[in-house]
N, C-alpha and C positions, 0 to 999 in steps of 0.2 A: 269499224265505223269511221268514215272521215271527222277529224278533229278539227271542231271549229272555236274558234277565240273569242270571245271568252266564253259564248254560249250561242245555239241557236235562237233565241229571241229576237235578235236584229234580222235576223232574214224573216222570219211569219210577219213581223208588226208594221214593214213596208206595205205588203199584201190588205193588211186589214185597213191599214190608213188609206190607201187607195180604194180600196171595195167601199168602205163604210163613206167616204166622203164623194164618190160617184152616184153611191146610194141615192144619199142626200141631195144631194142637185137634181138627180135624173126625178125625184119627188116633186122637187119645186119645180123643175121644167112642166111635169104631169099637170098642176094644181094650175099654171099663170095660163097653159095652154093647154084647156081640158079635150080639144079636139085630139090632140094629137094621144091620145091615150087608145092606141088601137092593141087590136088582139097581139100586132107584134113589140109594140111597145111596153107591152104589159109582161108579155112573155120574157121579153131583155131584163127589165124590173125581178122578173124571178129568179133568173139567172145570178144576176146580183147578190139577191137575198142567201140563196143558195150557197153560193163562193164568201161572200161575207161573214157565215153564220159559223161554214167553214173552220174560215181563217182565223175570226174569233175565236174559236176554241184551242186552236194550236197557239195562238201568242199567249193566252191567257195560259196555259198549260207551261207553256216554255219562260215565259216570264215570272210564272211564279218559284220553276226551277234555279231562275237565277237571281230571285230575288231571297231564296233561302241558301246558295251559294257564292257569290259575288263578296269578294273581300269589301270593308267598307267601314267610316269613321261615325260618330255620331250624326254630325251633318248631317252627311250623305246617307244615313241610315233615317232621318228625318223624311228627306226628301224622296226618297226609293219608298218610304209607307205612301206616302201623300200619294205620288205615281201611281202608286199601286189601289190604289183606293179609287181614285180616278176611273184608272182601267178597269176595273170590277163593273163598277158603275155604268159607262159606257157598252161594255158586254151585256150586261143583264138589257139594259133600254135596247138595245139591239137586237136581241135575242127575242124580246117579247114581243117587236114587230116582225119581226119573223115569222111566229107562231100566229099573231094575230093574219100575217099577210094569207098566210096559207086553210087559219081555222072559220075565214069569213066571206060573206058572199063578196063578188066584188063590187058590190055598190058600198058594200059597207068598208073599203079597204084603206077608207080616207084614215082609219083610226091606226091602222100601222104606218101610213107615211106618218102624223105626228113623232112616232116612236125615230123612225127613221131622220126627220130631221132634228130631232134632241139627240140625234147618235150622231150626227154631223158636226155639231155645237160641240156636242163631251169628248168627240176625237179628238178634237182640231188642239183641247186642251188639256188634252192623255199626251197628245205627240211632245206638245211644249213643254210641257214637264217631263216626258223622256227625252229629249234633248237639253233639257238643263241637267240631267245626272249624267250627261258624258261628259257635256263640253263644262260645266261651272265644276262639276264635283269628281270627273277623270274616272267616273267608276266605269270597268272591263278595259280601261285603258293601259296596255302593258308599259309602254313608252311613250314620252313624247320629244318630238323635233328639238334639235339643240337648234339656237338662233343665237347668232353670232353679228356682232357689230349693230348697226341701230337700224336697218331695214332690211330691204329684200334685196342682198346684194350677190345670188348664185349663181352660176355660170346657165345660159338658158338655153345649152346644146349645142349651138354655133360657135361658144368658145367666147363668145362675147359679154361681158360682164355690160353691169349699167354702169362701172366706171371706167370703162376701157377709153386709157385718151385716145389721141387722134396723132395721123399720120405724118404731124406737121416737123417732126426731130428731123434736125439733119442725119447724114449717115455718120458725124463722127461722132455724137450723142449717142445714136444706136449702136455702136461699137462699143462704146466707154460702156453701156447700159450692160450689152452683152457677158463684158469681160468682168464686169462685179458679179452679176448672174453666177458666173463660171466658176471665181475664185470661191465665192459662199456656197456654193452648193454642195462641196464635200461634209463642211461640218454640219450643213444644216440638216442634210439627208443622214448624217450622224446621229443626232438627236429626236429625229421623228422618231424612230422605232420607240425610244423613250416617252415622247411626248404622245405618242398614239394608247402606251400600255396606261400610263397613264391616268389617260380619258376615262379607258376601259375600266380601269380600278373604279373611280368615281362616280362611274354608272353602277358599279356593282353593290359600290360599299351606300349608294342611296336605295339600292334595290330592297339590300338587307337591312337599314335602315325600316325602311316603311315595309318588311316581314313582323318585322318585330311589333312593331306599330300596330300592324295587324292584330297580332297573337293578343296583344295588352288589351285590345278593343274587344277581343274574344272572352278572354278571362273576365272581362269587366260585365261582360252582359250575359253569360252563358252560353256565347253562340259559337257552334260547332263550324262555322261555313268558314273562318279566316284557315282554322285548323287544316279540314279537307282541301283547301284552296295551296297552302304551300305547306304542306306537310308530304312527306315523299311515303307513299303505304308500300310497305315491305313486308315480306314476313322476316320475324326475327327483330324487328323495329321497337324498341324499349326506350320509355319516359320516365326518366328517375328523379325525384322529389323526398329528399330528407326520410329517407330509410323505407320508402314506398318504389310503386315504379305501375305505370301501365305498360300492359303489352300488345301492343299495334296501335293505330291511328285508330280505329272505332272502340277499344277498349279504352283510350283517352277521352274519347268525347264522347261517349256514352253514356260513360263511369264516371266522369270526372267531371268534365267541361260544362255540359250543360245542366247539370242537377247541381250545380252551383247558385243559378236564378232563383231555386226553389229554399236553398238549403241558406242562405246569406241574403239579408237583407240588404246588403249594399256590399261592392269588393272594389278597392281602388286598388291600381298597380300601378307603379312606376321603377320605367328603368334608367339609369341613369350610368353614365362615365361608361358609355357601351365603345370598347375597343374590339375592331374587326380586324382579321386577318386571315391572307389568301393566298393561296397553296396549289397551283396548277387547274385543277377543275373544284377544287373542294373550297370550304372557309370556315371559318368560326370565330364566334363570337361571343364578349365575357361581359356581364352587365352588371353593376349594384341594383341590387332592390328595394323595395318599402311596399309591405301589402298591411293594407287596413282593412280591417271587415267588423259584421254584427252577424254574429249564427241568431235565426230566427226564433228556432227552439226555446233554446240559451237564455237570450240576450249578450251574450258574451261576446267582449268587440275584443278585436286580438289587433298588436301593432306588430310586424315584426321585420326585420332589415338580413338581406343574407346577399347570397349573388347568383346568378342564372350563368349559362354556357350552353350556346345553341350551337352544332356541329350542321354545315349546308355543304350539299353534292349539288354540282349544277347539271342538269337534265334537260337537254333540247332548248341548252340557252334560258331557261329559268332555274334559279337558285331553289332548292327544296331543303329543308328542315329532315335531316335524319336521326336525329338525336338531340336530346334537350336532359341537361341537369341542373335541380337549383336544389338551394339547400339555403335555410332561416333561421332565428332563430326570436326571442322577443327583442326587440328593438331598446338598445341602452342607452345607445347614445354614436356618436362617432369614433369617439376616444374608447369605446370597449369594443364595436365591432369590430374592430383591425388586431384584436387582442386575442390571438387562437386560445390562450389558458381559460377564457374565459367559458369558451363553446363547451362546455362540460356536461348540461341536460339539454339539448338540442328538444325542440318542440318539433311535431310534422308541419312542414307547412301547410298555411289554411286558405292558399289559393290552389 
């Protein structure tokens, strides 16, 4: 199947904003000018209904795929329910004028265009809040634009920048211009290869930054979607945790990840003093940690400090998670965690 980024939902939910909001006008055109309401105007109208009802179901269906996939922070996790509630919303009143348009005579069809134009109204304010989780909260966003200097200063094809001077140099300026050009250009073409890897590094090491970021948001809520998201599924793929270990990506978050919600009344994680390093296509990463919790059962609230090590393969230009080990132990202090004699009864960790 062709692989689309981040998910199909962006290609149905054009389709439905369109249908559902043509819907709604071609209603009100019907009602201001009720002559114009002929056998073929009625018939376009069902068309509509038809394609809409559709389309509705595919975005609803694809959106919710990506609304239990799609990496994502508290915020953004705020905002993608709201969205999402919205869009329900809008589907059902749409949906019902739908059924009404087709299950009444048509003198009686004035009661699905209402339905139709409250689907007009609830789009118009589904869309706005699917465009505030791209553009305000970067969610399915893999990258964005580096922006350099203080406006929009890029070349716009012709070679011509917006601050390109003018022609007025004599030619011994342009010669003196040239021959500094000439003399700088060995070292400076020295140094790009440098100054390009670089970049590259810095895009990398914030990549893996906000992986982890991810993972921490996963553990913290039970949610399996950061995991599937950058976790690389392999067979043979092991997750080792203080004398345990899952085996594969669904025996982790099946097992583990998400019966944590149920099993913990609350789990904070923090990593901290995260040092990355990069290795041809691979990297890895060494983190301190601090995991607090309350077991429900229990009552029993555990502190505990150890250190995680995430192992990344990078696959088609995104960084994936092949390996993860952490190990804890109770939390003593600073002055004892750095102190190996002391790791003597190692506790399992409780995230």
């Amino acid at each position: 199947m062709i692989e689309i980024i981040p998910n199909w939902h962006p290609i149905f939910v054009h389709f439905t904003v369109a249908l559902l909001v043509i819907c709604g006008i071609f209603q009100l055109v019907l009602w201001v000018f009720p002559r114009k309401a002929t056998t073929t105007a009625m018939s376009a109208l069902g068309w509509l209904v038809i394609l809409g009802a559709v389309a509705v179901l595919a975005t609803v269906g694809t959106g919710l795929q990506a609304y239990y996939s799609v990496a994502h922070d508290t915020p953004s996790h705020l905002a993608m329910t709201d969205h999402r509630n919205w869009a329900l919303a809008t589907s059902a009143v749409f949906l019902i004028g739908a059924a009404l348009f087709y299950l009444f005579p048509r003198k009686h069809q004035y009661l699905a265009g209402l339905f139709f134009v409250a689907a007009l109204i609830l789009v118009s304010i589904t869309a706005y809040k699917g465009g505030d989780l791209v553009y305000r909260h970067g969610l399915g966003v893999m990258s964005l634009p580096e922006v350099s200097g203080e406006g929009h200063d890029h070349d716009h094809g012709d070679g011509k920048g917006h601050d390109e001077q003018s022609n007025h140099h004599g030619d011994t300026e342009e010669s003196t211009a040239k021959a500094s050009v000439a003399h700088a250009h060995d070292d400076t073409h020295a140094h790009q290869g440098d100054s390009q890897a670089h970049h590259a590094n810095e895009d990398d090491r914030a990549y893996i930054n906000q992986i982890i970021a991810d993972v921490k948001y996963g553990w913290e809520n039970g949610d399996g979607a950061p995991f599937r998201k950058h976790f690389l599924d392999f067979e043979g793929a092991r997750y080792v945790e203080s004398g345990g270990q899952n085996e594969g990506l669904n025996d982790l978050v099946t097992h583990h990840v998400e019966p944590e919600k149920d099993t913990l009344e609350y789990l904070s994680l923090e990593f901290s003093n995260i040092e990355i390093h990069f290795e041809n296509g691979f990297a890895w990463a060494v983190a301190d940690t601090r995991v607090k919790g309350k077991v429900n059962k229990t009552g029993y609230e555990f502190d505990k400090s150890g250190y995680q090590t995430f192992l990344f393969r990078k696959v088609n230009d995104q960084w994936k998670v092949i390996h993860t080990h952490s190990s804890s132990r109770d939390y003593r202090g600073d002055e004892v965690k750095d102190d190996p004699k002391e790791d003597t009864n190692e506790e399992p960790h409780e995230h």
